[in-house]
N, C-alpha and C positions, 0 to 999 in steps of 0.2 A: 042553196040548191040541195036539194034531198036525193043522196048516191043511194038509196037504200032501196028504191023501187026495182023491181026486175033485175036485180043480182043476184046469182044464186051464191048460196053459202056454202060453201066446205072446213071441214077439219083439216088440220095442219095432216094428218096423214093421209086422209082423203083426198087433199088439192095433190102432194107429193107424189100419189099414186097416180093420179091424171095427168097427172104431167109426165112421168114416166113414160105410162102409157101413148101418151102422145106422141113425146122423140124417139120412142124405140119402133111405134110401130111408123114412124114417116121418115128414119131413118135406121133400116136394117143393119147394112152394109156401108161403110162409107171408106174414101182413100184419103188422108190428109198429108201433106207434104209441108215438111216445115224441118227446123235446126234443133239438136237435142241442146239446151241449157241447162239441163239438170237429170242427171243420173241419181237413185238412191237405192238400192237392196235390202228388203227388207228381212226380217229375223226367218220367217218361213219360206223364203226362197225367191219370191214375187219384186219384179224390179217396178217401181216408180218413174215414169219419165215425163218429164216439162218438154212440151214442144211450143215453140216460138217460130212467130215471123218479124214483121218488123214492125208491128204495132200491135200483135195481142200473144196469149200463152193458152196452151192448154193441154190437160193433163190427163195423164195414159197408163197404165197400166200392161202390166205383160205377169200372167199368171204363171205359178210353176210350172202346172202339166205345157200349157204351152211354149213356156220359154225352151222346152227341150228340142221343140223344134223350130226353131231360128237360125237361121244359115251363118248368122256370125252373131258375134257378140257386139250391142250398141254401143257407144263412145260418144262423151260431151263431147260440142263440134262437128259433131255428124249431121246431113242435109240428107235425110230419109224420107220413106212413103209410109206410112202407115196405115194397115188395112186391119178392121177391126168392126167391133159394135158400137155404140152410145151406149152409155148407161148411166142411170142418177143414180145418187146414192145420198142420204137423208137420215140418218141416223143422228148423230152427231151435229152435222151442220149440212144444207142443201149445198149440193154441188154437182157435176156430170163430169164425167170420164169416158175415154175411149179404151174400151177390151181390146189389147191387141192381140191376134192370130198370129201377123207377117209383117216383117218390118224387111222393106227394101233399101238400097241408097237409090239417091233420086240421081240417077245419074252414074255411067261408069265412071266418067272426068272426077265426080268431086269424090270418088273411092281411090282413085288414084293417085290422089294430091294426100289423098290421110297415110297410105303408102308411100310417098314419096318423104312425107314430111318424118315419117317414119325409118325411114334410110337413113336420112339428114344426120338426125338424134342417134343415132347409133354410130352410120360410119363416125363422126365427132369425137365420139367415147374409143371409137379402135374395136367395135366388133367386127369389122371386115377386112381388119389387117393380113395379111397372108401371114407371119411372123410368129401369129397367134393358133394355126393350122396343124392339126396333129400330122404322122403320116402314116398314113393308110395299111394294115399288114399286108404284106406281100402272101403268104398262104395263110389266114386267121383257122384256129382249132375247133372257135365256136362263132357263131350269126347270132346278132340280135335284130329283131325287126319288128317296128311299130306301122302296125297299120291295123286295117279292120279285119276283121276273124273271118267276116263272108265278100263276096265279091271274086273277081279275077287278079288283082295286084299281088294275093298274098299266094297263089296258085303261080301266077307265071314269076313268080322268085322261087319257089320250090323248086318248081320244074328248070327253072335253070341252070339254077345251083345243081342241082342234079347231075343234069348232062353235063355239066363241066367240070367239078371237081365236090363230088359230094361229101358233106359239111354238114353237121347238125348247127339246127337250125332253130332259136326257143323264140316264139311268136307272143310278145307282148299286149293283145284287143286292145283297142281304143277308136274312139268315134273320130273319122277324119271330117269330120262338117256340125258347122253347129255351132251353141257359146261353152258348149263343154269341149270343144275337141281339143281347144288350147290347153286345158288344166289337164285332163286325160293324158295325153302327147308330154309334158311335163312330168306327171309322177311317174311317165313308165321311162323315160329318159333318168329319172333321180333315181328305179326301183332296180335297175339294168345297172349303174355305176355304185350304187348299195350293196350290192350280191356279196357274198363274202367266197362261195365257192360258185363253181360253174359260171363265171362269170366272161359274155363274150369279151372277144378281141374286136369285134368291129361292132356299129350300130348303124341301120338301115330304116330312115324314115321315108314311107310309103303311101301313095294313094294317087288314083286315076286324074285324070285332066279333069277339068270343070272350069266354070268362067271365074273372072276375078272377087267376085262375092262369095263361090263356092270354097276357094280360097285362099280366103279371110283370116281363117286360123294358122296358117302358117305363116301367117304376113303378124303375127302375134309378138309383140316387144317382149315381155315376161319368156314367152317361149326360147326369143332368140340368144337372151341373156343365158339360160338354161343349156342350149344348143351348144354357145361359145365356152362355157366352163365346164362340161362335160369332160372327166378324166379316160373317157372310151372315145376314139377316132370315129364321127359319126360323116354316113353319108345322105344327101339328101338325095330323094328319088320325087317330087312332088309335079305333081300335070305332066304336059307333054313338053317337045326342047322348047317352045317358045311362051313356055309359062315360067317365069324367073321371080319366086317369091322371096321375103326377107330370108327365111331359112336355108336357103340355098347359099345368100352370101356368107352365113355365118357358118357353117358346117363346113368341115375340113375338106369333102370333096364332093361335088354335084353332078348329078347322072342326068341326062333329061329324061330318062324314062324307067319306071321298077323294075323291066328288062334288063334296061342298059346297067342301072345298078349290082343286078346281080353279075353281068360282067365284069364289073370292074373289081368287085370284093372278088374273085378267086380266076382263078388262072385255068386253062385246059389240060385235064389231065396227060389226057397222051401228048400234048407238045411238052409239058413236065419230063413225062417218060423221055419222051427223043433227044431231050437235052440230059436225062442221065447218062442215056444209052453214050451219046454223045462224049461224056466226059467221061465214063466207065474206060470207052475204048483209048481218049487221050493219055486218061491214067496207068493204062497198062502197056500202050507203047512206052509213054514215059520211062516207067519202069523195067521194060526190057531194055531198054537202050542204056541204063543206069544198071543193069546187073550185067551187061555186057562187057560195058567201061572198066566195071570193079570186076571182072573176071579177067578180062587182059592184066589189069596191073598184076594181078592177084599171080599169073602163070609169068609176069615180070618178076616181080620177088622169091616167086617159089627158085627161078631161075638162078638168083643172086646167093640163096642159100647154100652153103658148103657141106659136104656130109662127113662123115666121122673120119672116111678115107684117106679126104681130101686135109683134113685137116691134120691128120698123122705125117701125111708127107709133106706139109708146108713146116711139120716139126723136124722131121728127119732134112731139108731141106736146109734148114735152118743152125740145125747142128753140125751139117757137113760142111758147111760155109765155115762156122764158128771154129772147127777142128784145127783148121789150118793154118789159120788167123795166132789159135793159142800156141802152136808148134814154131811158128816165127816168133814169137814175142820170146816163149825159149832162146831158140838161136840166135836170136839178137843182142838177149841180154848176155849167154853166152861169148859171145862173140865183142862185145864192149868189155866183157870181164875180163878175157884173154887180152887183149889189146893194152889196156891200163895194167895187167901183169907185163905185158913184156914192156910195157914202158916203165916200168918200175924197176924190173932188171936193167933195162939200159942205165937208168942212173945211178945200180947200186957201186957202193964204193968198197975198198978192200978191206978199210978199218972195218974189223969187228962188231963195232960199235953201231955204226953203219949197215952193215950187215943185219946184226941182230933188228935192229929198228924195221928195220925195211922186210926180212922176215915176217916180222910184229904186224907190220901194214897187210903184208902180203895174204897170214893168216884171217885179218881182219876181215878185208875184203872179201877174201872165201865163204869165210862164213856168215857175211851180209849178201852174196853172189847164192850159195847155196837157201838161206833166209828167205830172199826173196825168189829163186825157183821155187822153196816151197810153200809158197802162202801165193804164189800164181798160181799153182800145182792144185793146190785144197781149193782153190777159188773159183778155178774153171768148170772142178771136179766135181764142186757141191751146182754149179748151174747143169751141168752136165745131167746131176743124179736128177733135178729139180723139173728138166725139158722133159727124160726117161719117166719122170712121176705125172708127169703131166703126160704125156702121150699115151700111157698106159689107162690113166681115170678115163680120157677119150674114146680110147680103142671100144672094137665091136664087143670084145670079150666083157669088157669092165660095163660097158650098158648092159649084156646079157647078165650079167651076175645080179645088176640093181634092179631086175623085174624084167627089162625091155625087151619086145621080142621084134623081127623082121618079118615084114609080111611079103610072101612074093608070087607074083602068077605066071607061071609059066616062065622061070628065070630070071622076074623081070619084078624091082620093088615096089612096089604099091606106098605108093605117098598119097593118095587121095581119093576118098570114098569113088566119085566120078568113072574108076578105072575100078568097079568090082559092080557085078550084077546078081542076083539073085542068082539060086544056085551053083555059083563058080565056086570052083576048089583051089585050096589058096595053100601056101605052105606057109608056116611057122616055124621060125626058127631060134630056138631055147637056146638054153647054155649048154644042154646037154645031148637034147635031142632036136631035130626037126620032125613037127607033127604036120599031118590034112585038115583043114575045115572046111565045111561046107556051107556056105553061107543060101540061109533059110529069107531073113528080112532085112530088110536098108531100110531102117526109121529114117 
């Protein structure tokens, strides 16, 4: 059989271009739904992807300029929609590929299972241990805050912070949606715990509700590894209270709203104030009731104090006791002297001999009688002089000689600044004269 009749002929680039031609114009636009098996990144930025079902493969492309806008970043195992062009390509070797614009998941369920399975792997490891949880400053110096530069999120954290207790605030941009939001949200988390000076106390990850695809990037593993070893207490603010992505569990404390966030990072000024006011006033009853206390004891002791008067006649007091005391021990010893004398004459006898002897004692005596009157005599004499020397270093005279002067008002002596006011004239009394002062200041 002769194939060569009414065939037409083409060039290898002539047939490849009719072909082209063909599937792009009978297929503009197309949506394919299938499993990622194979992920690759190429050196200029363009991801390669294998899409499968259960019986054939095929191959996709996602160009730079477009990858930038992808609402998350693809992952082997992923069941997505693919919306894009046909296109051949025949340089090399004939083949077709799908351009892709938009990549969706085919399904919120099977996004949910890529997050759940994503919890799994993590809680396992202990990133959502509370143990692991920094704690929050109670007034932080400085805000850090991750979110996008335009929009309302990064406005009503100003504005709250504001009204509540204003706080400087350094706002780190980054894209919160996309396959860059994760890498982005990472190095401003790593450039925030890098600072070396001005470095905040707290960090505030931000951005508005949106559905569970929208985010994607915050449900990011790498991110939340990032999140949980952060050495700055980070709070998460992402969607609204019923949006709970991976970041929330891993971050030290979750706000459901960038609102509620900035509530929680700082406290209300003026209930600050009512609680100073508050302890300002406990502190200073405190402390009058404490200088009250030690001002009683204080007019107790001044009480117990003896003055120079008082102490002269507890001397003089002491010597007229002692006086009487020395005058009997005289008479006493006198009086056993005499007694042992006349018992001495009762025994004396007539001999001579006798006599003289007893004489002999009698002298003795005397003069151990006489002996010991005078070494009581010197003994008394010298305490005597000793109380007189002491009394006299005491007396008022002997402090005016060593500088000291009496101060008195109105008759009356002044022991304590308390009892002199400005102006009051006060008397001084020298050793030699009593002078007036007129008192000008009370330091």
């Amino acid at each position: 059989m002769n194939l060569n009749y009414n065939i037409p002929e083409y060039g290898v680039t002539q047939f490849n271009r009719a072909l082209k031609d063909l599937i792009e114009d009978h297929f503009s636009y197309v949506r394919i739904k299938g499993e990622i098996s194979e992920l690759r990144l190429a050196t200029k930025g363009q991801i390669y992807i294998t899409l499968k079902d259960q019986t054939s493969i095929l191959s996709a492309v996602v160009w730079e300029q477009k990858k930038r806008s992808l609402r998350f970043e693809p992952e082997t195992g992923m069941e997505v929609i693919l919306t894009g062009k046909v296109t051949t390509w025949s340089k090399f070797k004939t083949t077709y590929q799908i351009d892709v614009e938009k990549i969706e998941i085919a399904g919120e369920g099977a996004l949910l299972k890529i997050i759940e399975e994503r919890k799994k792997r993590l809680k396992k490891n202990g990133f959502f241990e509370e143990s692991n949880k920094q704690q929050i400053p109670y007034l932080p110096s400085r805000i850090g805050v991750i979110t996008s530069p335009t929009g309302s999120v990064i406005h009503d954290i100003i504005n709250r912070i504001s009204d509540r207790f204003k706080t400087p605030i350094d706002l780190w941009p980054v894209a919160v949606q996309g396959t860059d939001a994760p890498k982005n949200i990472i190095d401003a988390i790593k450039g925030f715990n890098n600072l070396i000076r001005i470095k905040p106390d707290v960090i505030i990850i931000a951005r508005g509700g949106g559905s569970t695809e929208d985010l994607m990037a915050f449900n990011d593993e790498k991110l939340a590894e990032v999140v949980s070893k952060s050495k700055i207490p980070i709070i998460s603010a992402v969607g609204h209270e019923t949006d709970t992505t991976i970041i929330d569990l891993v971050s030290d404390l979750r706000a459901s709203t960038p609102t509620a966030a900035a509530e929680l990072v700082v406290p209300v000024k003026s209930e600050l104030i009512n609680i100073i006011i508050n302890l300002n006033q406990r502190m200073s009853f405190g402390m009058e009731n404490i200088c009250k206390e030690k001002s009683a004891e204080l007019k107790n002791l001044i009480s117990l104090i003896k003055t120079p008067q008082q102490i002269i006649d507890s001397f003089k007091h002491r010597l007229s006791y002692i006086e009487p005391g020395l005058k009997r021990i005289i008479q006493n010893n006198m009086k056993i002297a005499f007694r042992d004398l006349m018992s001495l004459f009762g025994k004396l006898k007539i001999p001579n001999d006798l006599i003289k002897l007893k004489k002999l004692n009698i002298n003795n005596f005397t003069k151990d009688l006489d002996s010991s009157i005078k070494r009581e005599f010197i003994k008394n004499k010298e305490k005597y002089n000793n109380f007189l020397r002491l009394i006299e270093t005491n007396s008022v005279q002997s402090n005016l000689k060593k500088g000291y002067s009496i101060l008195s008002k109105k008759n009356k002596i002044i022991n304590s600044s308390k009892l002199i006011n400005e102006n009051d004239t006060l008397s001084a009394r020298l050793i030699d004269k009593i002078i007036e002062i007129k008192i000008k200041k009370i330091n």
